[in-house]
N, C-alpha and C positions, 0 to 999 in steps of 0.2 A: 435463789434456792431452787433445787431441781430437786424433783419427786422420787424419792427412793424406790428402786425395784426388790431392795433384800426384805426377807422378813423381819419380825421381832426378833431379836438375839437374847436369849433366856442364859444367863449366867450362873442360875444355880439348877440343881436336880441330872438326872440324867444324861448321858450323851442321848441316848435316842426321843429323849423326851424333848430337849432345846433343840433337836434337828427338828424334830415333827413340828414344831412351835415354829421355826422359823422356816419351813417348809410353807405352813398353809399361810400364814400370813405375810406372803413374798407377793408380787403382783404379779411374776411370772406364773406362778402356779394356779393364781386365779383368772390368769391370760388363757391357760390348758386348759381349766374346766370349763371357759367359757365356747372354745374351741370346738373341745365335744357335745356338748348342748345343739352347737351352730349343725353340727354334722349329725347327729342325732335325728333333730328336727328337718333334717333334708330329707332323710330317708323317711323320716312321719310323712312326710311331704309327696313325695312317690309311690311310696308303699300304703297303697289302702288301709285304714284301720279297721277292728274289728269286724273284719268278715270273716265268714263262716272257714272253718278248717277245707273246706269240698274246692274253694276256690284258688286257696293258694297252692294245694295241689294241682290244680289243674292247670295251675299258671306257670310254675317252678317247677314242680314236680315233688315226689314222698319227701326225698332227702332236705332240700331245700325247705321246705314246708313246715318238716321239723324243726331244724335250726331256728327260722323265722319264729317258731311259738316257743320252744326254748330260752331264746334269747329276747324275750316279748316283742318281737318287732312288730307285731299286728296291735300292738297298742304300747307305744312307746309312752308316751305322755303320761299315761297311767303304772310302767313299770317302777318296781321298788328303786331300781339303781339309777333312770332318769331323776326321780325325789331322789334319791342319795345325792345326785353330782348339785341339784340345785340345794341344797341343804348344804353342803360344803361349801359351793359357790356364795352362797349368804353370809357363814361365816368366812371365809376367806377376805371378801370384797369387805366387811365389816371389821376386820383384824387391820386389812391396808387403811382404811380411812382412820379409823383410833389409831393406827403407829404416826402418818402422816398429816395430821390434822392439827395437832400441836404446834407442830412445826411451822404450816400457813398460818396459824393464827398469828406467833409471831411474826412470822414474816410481815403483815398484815399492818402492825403495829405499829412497826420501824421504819423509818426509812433510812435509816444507815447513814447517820450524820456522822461518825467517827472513823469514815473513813480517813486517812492519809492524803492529804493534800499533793505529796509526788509522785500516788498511785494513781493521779487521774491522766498523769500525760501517756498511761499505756493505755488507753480505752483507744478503740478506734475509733469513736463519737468523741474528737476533742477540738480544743481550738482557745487560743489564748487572746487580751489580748488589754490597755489601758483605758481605764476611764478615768478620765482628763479632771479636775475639779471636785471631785464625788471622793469622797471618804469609804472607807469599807463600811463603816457602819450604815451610811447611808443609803448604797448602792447595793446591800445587801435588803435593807427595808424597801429599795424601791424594787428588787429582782423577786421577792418573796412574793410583794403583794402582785406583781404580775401575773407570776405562777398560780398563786390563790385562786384569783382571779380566772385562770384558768382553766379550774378545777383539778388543779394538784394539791397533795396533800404535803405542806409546806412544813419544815421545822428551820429554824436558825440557832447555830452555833457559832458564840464566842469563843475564841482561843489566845492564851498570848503567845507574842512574838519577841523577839530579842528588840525588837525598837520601840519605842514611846507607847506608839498606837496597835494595839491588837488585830488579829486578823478575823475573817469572819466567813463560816463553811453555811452554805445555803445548799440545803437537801430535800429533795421533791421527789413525791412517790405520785407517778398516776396507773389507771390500769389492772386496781389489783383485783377486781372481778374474774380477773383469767385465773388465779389460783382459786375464788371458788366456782369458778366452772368444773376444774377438779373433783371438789368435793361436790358439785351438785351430778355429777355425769356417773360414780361411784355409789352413791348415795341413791341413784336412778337403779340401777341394776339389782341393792338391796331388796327395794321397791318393789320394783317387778317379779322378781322371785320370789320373794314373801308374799305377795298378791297370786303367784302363782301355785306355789303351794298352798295357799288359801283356798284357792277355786278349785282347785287339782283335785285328785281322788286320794288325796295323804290322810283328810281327815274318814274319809267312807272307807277307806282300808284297815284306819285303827279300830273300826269299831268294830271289823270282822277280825280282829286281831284278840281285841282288849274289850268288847265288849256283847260277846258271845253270839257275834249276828255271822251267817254263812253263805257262800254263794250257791244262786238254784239251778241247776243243771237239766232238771226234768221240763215235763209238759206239763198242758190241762189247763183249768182258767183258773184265772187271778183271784178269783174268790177264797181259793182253794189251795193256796199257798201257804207254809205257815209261817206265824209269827220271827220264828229266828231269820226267814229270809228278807224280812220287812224294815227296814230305817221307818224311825220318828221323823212325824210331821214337823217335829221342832230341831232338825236335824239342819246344822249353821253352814251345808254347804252338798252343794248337790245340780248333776247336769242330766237329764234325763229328755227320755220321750215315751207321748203320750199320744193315743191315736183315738178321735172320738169320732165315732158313725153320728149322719147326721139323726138329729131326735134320739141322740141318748148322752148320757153322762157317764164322767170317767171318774176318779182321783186318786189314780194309783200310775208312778210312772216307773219307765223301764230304764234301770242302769245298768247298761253294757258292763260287763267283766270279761276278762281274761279266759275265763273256764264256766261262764254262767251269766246269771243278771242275778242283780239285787232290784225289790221291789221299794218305790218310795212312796208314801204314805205321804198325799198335800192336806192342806189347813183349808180345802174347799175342791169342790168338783166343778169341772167344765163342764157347761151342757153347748154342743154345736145346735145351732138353730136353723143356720143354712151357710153351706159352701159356695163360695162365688169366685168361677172364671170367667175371666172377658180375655175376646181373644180379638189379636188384628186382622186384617182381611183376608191376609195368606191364610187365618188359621192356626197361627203362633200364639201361645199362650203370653198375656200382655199385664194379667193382674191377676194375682191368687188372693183371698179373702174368707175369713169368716165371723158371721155374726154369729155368737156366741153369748151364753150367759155363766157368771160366775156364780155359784151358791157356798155361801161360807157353814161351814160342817158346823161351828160350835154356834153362830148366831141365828143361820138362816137367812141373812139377810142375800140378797138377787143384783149382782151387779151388772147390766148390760154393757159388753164388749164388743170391738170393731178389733179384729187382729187379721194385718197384710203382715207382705213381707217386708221386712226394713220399719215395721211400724208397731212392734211390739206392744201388749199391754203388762201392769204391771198391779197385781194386788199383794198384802202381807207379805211383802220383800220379794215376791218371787217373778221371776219375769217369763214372759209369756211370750213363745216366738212360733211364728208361721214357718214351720221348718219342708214341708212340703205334703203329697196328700197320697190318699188312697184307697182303697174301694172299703167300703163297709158293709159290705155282704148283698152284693148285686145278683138278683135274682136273675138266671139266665135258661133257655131253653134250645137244646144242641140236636142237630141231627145228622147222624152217621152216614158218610156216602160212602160205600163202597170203593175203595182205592184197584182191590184186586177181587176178581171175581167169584172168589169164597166166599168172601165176606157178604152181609146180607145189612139193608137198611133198619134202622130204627132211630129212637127219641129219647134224651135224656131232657132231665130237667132238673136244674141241682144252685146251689146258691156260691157262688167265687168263696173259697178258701175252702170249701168243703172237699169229699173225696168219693168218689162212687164207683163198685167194681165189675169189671167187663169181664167177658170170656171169647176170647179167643180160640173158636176150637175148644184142645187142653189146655189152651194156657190162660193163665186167670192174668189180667192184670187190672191196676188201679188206676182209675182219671182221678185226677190231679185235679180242681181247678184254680189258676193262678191270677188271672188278670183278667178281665175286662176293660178294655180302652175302647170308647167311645168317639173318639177324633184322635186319627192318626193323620198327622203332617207329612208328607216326603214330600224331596226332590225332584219333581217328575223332569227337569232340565235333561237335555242332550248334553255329552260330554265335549260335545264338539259346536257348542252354545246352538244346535237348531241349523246345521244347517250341514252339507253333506262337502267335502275337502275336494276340491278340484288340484292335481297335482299340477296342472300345468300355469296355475296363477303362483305370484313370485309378487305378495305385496309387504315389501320390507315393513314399510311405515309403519301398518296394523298389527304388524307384528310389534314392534318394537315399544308400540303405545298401548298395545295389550300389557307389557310387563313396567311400565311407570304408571306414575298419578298417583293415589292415594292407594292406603293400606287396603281399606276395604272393595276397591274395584277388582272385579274378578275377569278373565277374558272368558268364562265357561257362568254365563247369569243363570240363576238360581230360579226354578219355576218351582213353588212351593204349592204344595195342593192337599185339603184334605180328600183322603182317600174313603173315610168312612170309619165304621165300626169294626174290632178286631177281636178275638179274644184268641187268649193263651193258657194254654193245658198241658201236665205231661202224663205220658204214660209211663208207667212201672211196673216192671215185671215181678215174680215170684223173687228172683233172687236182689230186687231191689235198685236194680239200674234201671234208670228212666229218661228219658226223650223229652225235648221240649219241643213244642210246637206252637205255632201262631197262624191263626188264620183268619183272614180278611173277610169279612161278610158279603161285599160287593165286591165286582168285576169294577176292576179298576182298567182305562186305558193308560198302556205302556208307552203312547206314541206312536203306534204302528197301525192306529187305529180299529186294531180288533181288541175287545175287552176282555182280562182275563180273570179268573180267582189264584188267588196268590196265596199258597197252603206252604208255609212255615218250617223249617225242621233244624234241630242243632243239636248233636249230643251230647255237649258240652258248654257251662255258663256261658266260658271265655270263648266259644266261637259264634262267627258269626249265622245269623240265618240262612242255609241255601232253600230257595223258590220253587216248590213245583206250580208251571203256571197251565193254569187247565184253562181253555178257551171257556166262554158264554155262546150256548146256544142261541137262536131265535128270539127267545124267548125272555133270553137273561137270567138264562141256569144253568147245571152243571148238568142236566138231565140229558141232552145230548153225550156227551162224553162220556156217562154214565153205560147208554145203552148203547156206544160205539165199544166200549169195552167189555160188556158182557157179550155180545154178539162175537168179538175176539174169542172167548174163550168158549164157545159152543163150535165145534166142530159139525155141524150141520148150517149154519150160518156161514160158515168159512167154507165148505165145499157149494154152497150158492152163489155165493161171494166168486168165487173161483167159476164156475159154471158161465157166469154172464162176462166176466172179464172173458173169458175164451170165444164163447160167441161172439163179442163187440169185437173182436183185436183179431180172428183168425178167417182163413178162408174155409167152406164148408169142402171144398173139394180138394184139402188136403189132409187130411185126418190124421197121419202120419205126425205132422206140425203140430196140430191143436193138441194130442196125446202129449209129445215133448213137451209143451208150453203147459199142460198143465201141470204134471208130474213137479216141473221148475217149479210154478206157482205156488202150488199147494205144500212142496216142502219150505220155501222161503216164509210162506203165511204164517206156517205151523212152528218156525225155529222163531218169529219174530211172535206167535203168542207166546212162548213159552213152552207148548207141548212136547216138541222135540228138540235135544240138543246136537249141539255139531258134532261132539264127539263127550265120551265119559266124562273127563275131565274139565268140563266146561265151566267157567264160571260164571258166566251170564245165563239169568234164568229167562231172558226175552229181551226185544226190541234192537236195539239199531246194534245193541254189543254182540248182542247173538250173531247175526247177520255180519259181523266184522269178523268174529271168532271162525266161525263158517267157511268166510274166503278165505281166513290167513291158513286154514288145515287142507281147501280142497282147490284153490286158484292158482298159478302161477305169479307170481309178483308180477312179473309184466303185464298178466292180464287183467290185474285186481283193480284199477280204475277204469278202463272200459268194461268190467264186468260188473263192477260197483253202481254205475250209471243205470244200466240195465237194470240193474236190482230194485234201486231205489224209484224208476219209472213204474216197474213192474207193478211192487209193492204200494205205491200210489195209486196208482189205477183201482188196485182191486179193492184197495181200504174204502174209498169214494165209493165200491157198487156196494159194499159193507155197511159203512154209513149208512146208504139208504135202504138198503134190507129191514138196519135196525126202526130205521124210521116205520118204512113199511109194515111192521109188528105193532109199532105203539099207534097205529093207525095214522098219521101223519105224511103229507105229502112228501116225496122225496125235494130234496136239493138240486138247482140246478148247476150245473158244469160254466159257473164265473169265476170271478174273478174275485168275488166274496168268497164263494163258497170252498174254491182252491186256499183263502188265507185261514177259513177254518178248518179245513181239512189238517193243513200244512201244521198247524198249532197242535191239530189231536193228534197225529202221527207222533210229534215230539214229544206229547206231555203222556200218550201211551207209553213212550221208550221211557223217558224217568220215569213213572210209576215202580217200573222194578228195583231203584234204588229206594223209593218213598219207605221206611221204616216202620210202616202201621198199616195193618191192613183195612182201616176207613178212616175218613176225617172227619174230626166232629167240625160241623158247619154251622155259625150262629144265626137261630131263626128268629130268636127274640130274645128282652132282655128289658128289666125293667134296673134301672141303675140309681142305688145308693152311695152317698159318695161320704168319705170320711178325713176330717182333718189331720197332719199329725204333725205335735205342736211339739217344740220343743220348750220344756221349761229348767229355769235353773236360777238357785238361790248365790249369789257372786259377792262372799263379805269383802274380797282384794279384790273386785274392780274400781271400787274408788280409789285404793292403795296403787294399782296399775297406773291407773291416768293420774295420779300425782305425780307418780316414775316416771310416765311419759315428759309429762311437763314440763318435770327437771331435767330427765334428759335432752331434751331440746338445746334448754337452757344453757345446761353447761357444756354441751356441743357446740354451741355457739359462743360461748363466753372464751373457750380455748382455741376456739380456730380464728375466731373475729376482733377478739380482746386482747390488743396488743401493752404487755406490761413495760413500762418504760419507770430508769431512772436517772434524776438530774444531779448534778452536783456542779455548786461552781467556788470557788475560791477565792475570795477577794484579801487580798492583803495589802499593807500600803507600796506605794508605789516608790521605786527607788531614783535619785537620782534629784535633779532642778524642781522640776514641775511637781506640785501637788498633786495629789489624784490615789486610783487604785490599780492596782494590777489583777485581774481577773484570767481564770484558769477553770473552763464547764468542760463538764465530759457526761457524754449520754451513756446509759446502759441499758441492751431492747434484751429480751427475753427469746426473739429471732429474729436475723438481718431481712430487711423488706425495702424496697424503694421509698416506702412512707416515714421508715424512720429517718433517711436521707432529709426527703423535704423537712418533714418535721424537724429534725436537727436544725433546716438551713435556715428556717422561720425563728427557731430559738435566739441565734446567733444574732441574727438583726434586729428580734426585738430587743435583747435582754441587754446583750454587748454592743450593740450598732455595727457588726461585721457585715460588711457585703461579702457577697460570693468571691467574687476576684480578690480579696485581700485577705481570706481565711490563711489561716498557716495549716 
C-alpha cells in the first residue's frame, strides 16, 4: 500500500466546498504550509525581533521599515497569519492521518494470503524450486514455524487443487513498523504545532481580542499601569521578562507586543539577593548567577533560589530563566572636559537610566544616561599577530600551516585584556536627535606604548564606534591635552608659541627671513586652530583639514608635498614651544625634546585635528561610580512543552522507523509435486517496500533456509 497524496473526496455538497475539503486534506498542500513556516522562520532567524521601530530604519531604511512592521516581520512568531498557517497546518496534517490511517491499520492486519499463486512468478524476489519427500502440508508447517520464529507475522492457507491433495499458500508479513513510522512522524508535526500554538501568543491575543485587555503603548512605572493592560496571574500561558535590581523585588513581567507590552501579573515576586559573575583570566565572562528568593503573594511563604544560565528554577508552573543582566540604577559621578575651547569644565552626578539637562551656549541639550560597564574586554592583538611583515622573507610552510589544523586556530592570536571601567551616554538636542557616546575611564595602552583615553561616538545604533584617542599626560590625565588646547585657542599663547619657534630656528642677522618665517608660522598656526579659514567656503573648521584645504587653494600641485613637509615640520615645532608655554602657566616644568615627549606630542597634534570632528563640545569623563547590578530573568508558563517533546520523540521515531524499517513480504506456494517422485513443488517471491542490497541478502538467506536453494542453482 503507498500513502495517498489526494485529499478527502467529498461527494456530496458543493463544487467549491468538496474542492476546499480535498484541497486541505491532500498532503501536498500540507507539504506548502509546511514550506512557508520553514521560510517564515528563516527570516525570524535573521531578521531581529521586536526591536524598536528607530532600528529597522536605520538598517533598511523608512520604506523597508514599513513593509517589515506591516507585514509583522519584526515579530513573526507572534503574527496572526504565522497562527493562521500553523492552525491550518494542524488541521491539514490531522485531515491526511484520519483519511490514511485506516487504510495502515488494515494493511497492518493482513498479510495478503489470497494472493494468486501465478502472480508470484512476476515478483522480481522469486525462485522455484522441489522439496523431495515433504508434503505441502508439511513443508508448509515446517516454512511457517521458521518464519515465526523469525519474527514474521505468519498465516497459512489451504486451497484445493484438481489433484487428491491440496495445495498450500504461506504468507509472511515482517516490517510493518515502517507504516507507523508514518503515522508517528504526522502525528509529530500535530504535536508540535499544537504545543506551539499553546506557548505562542494565540492564547494572550484572544484575550486582547475577546476578553477586554489592551496593548500599552505609553510610559511611566509599572505601578501605574491600569488594569485592562494587565493579564491574570492565572493566565495558562505566557513568555515574558522581568528585571530585578539587586535588593528589591519585582512581580510583574514584560510582554513584548507588536505596537506595545502587555503587563503580566506572577503568582509571587522575585527578590534578587545578589548577582554573581565570575570571569576567566582574560576577563571573559564565564558564569552569570543569582541568588534570589521567591515569595508566594497568596501564602507568603520564602523559597531560596539558585538561577544560572542553562539552570533554571521552577515554582507554581512557571519557569524561571537567567536570560541575561543589567544595571539597576548605578550611581555614577561625570565630569566634563572640554573637547573645544568654549566650552568650560564641570561635574555631573546622576544615577544610569536617568536624564539630566545641559546648555550648550543657546542650545539646551539632554544627557542621557545609558550604561555603565564596569569591565570591558577587547582585543588588544596586532593584526599582524605582534610582529611587523618583512617583505623580503618567502616562508611558504607558515603560511600554508597558518590556514590548516583545527577550526578554532587563528594565524592573528587574540590578546584579550580588560581595559577598565566605561560608561555610555547620549546627548539630545532640542529637536530630538541624539549622539551616542562611550567613554573609557582609563588610558588604555594601544601597543604603541603611549596610553590613551579612548572617547566613543556613533550617530547611529547600527554603526559602529569611531575613537577619539587623547594621549595621557605625566600624570595619567587628560589635563595635558586639555591645556595644549586651550592655549591653541588664545592668540597671545600662539603668538609666543610663534615668537620662540623664530628665535630657536632663525638667524638674528637676517631679519628679513625671521619676518617671512613668521608671518608663514603664524598663519599655518591660526588656520590649524581654527581662527582663520583658507578661503570662505571652507569646510574644515581647523587642524590637519584646514592646512589641506589651504594648500589645495594656494600651492601648486607639484609643490604640495614638499611644501606639505615643511608644513607639517613647521607646525611641529612650534606646537612643542606650545605645549610648554601651557605647561609653563599651570606652573609645571616644561618637557623635554625625547623621544617620549615627541610620541606625545605626536598624539596631541592628532587628537587636536579630530577634535574638530568630535560632535560635543565636552566629554563626560567617569570619575566615580558606585554600581548596582540587576538581574533580567526571563519567565514563562509552557502548557505544550510537554506536548513538544512528546512530538519530538515521535518524530524521531517515526524518522527512523521509515528510513531504517525495511517492510518486507513473503509468499511461497507449495503444491504437490508432479510426476514419479513424491514431494512438493514450491514457488516464494519476496515483496520490499524499496530495492536495497539487504533485501538481496536477505532474499538469498530465505532460499537456503526455507527451500535449501544455493546461490548457483537459483533459477
Amino acid at each position: 500500500m503507498s500513502v495517498s497524496t489526494h485529499g478527502i473526496r467529498v461527494h456530496r455538497g458543493p463544487h467549491a466546498w468538496r474542492l476546499a475539503v480535498e484541497l486541505l486534506s491532500s498532503m501536498r498542500f500540507a507539504i506548502a504550509l509546511l514550506t512557508v513556516i520553514c521560510i517564515a522562520s528563516i527570516i525570524g532567524t535573521v531578521l531581529k525581533q521586536h526591536e524598536p521601530i528607530g532600528n529597522y530604519v536605520n538598517q533598511f531604511g523608512p520604506f523597508w521599515a514599513q513593509v517589515f512592521l506591516k507585514a509583522q516581520l519584526d515579530s513573526i512568531y507572534s503574527a496572526w497569519w504565522f497562527l493562521l498557517i500553523l492552525l491550518f497546518l494542524v488541521i491539514s496534517t490531522s485531515l491526511c492521518i484520519a483519511r490514511n490511517a485506516p487504510h495502515i491499520v488494515r494493511e497492518l492486519r493482513t498479510v495478503k494470503e489470497d494472493i494468486r499463486a501465478a502472480s508470484l512468478r512476476a515478483f522480481g524476489h522469486r525462485a522455484q524450486a522441489d522439496l523431495l519427500g515433504e508434503t505441502p502440508e508439511a513443508a508448509a508447517q515446517r516454512i511457517g514455524g521458521m518464519l515465526a520464529g523469525g519474527g514474521w507475522k505468519v498465516k497459512l492457507q489451504r486451497r484445493e487443487t484438481d489433484g487428491a491433495d491440496g495445495g498450500w499458500m504461506v504468507a509472511a508479513r515482517a516490517g510493518g513498523a515502517h507504516k507507523l513510522g508514518y503515522l508517528a512522524a504526522h502525528g509529530a508535526v500535530v504535536l508540535v504545532c499544537v504545543g506551539g500554538l499553546l506557548d505562542g501568543d494565540l492564547i494572550v491575543r484572544a484575550q486582547t481580542w475577546l476578553n477586554g485587555k489592551s496593548v500599552y503603548s505609553g510610559g511611566g512605572l509599572i505601578s501605574e499601569v491600569a488594569p485592562e493592560h494587565r493579564l491574570s496571574s492565572s493566565n495558562p500561558t505566557f513568555r515574558g521578562n522581568i528585571l530585578v535590581p539587586e535588593g528589591q523585588r519585582a512581580s510583574v513581567a514584560i510582554l513584548n507586543q507588536s505596537d506595545g507590552v502587555l503587563l503580566q501579573e506572577l503568582p509571587f515576586s522575585i527578590e534578587l539577593k545578589k548577582f554573581i559573575v565570575d570571569y576567566y583570566s582574560t576577563g571573559m565572562p564565564k558564569l552569570f548567577a543569582s541568588e534570589v528568593v521567591l515569595h508566594d503573594l497568596a501564602t507568603g511563604e520564602q523559597v531560596p533560589a539558585r538561577i544560572e544560565v542553562n539552570h533554571p528554577a521552577s515554582y507554581k508552573g512557571v519557569e524561571i530563566y537567567q536570560s541575561s543582566f543589567d544595571d539597576g540604577g548605578s550611581s555614577v559621578k561625570l565630569k566634563a572636559v572640554p573637547i573645544n575651547a568654549a566650552a568650560k569644565p564641570f561635574e555631573v552626578e546622576g544615577t544610569i537610566g536617568t536624564t539630566k539637562q545641559l546648555t550648550n551656549g543657546n542650545e539646551q541639550l539632554t544627557l542621557e544616561l545609558t550604561a555603565l560597564r564596569v569591565i570591558n574586554v577587547e582585543n588588544m592583538g596586532s593584526p599582524t599577530g605582534g610582529s611587523a611583515v618583512d617583505v623580503r622573507k618567502v616562508d611558504l610552510a607558515s603560511s600554508v600551516e597558518s590556514k590548516l589544523g583545527a577550526a578554532n586556530k587563528s594565524a592573528n592570536p587574540l590578546e584579550l585584556r580588560n581595559v577598565g571601567p566605561s560608561i555610555g551616554y547620549k546627548l539630545r538636542d532640542a529637536s530630538g536627535q541624539a549622539r551616542e557616546f562611550q567613554n573609557y575611564m582609563l588610558p588604555v595602552d594601544t601597543g604603541d606604548g603611549l596610553p590613551v583615553f579612548l572617547l566613543g561616538m556613533r550617530d547611529a545604533p547600527n554603526e559602529a564606534f569611531r575613537y577619539l584617542r587623547i594621549p595621557a599626560d605625566d600624570s595619567g590625565s587628560m589635563d595635558g591635552f586639555v591645556r595644549l588646547r586651550a592655549a591653541l585657542d588664545d592668540p597671545a599663547l600662539r603668538q609666543a608659541a610663534v615668537d620662540r619657534y623664530i628665535a630657536r630656528s632663525t638667524d638674528e642677522k637676517r631679519p628679513e627671513l625671521a619676518a617671512q618665517l613668521r608671518a608663514s608660522t603664524m598663519r599655518a598656526l591660526a588656520l590649524f586652530a581654527g581662527s582663520e579659514r583658507a578661503r570662505q567656503d571652507a569646510k574644515a573648521r581647523g587642524g590637519w583639514q584646514a592646512i589641506a584645504e589651504f594648500m589645495e587653494a594656494n600651492v601648486p600641485e607639484a609643490e604640495r608635498e614638499r611644501a606639505g613637509g615643511v608644513l607639517v615640520r613647521i607646525l611641529n615645532d612650534v606646537l612643542f614651544d606650545l605645549l610648554n608655554l601651557s605647561r609653563e602657566r599651570a606652573g609645571l616644568a616644561a618637557m623635554p625634546a625625547d623621544e617620549k615627549t615627541q610620541a606625545y606630542l605626536t598624539q596631541s597634534v592628532l587628537a587636536l585635528s579630530d577634535a574638530y570632528f568630535y560632535a560635543a563640545p565636552v566629554a563626560m569623563m567617569l570619575q566615580d561610580f558606585k554600581q548596582v547590578q540587576a538581574s533580567v530573568f526571563q519567565v514563562a508558563r509552557a502548557p505544550g512543552k510537554g506536548i513538544v517533546y512528546l512530538g519530538c520523540l515521535l518524530l524521531i521515531i517515526g524518522i527512523f522507523a521509515m528510513l531504517y524499517v525495511r517492510e518486507r513480504r513473503l509468499w511461497v506456494w507449495l503444491a504437490p509435486a508432479v510426476g514419479p517422485q513424491a514431494g512438493s513443488s514450491a514457488t516464494m517471491a519476496l515483496s520490499v517496500n524499496r530495492k536495497t542490497l539487504d533485501n538481496d541478502r536477505e532474499f538469498e538467506q530465505l532460499k537456503q533456509r526455507l527451500l535449501g536453494i544455493r546461490k548457483e542453482t537459483a533459477s
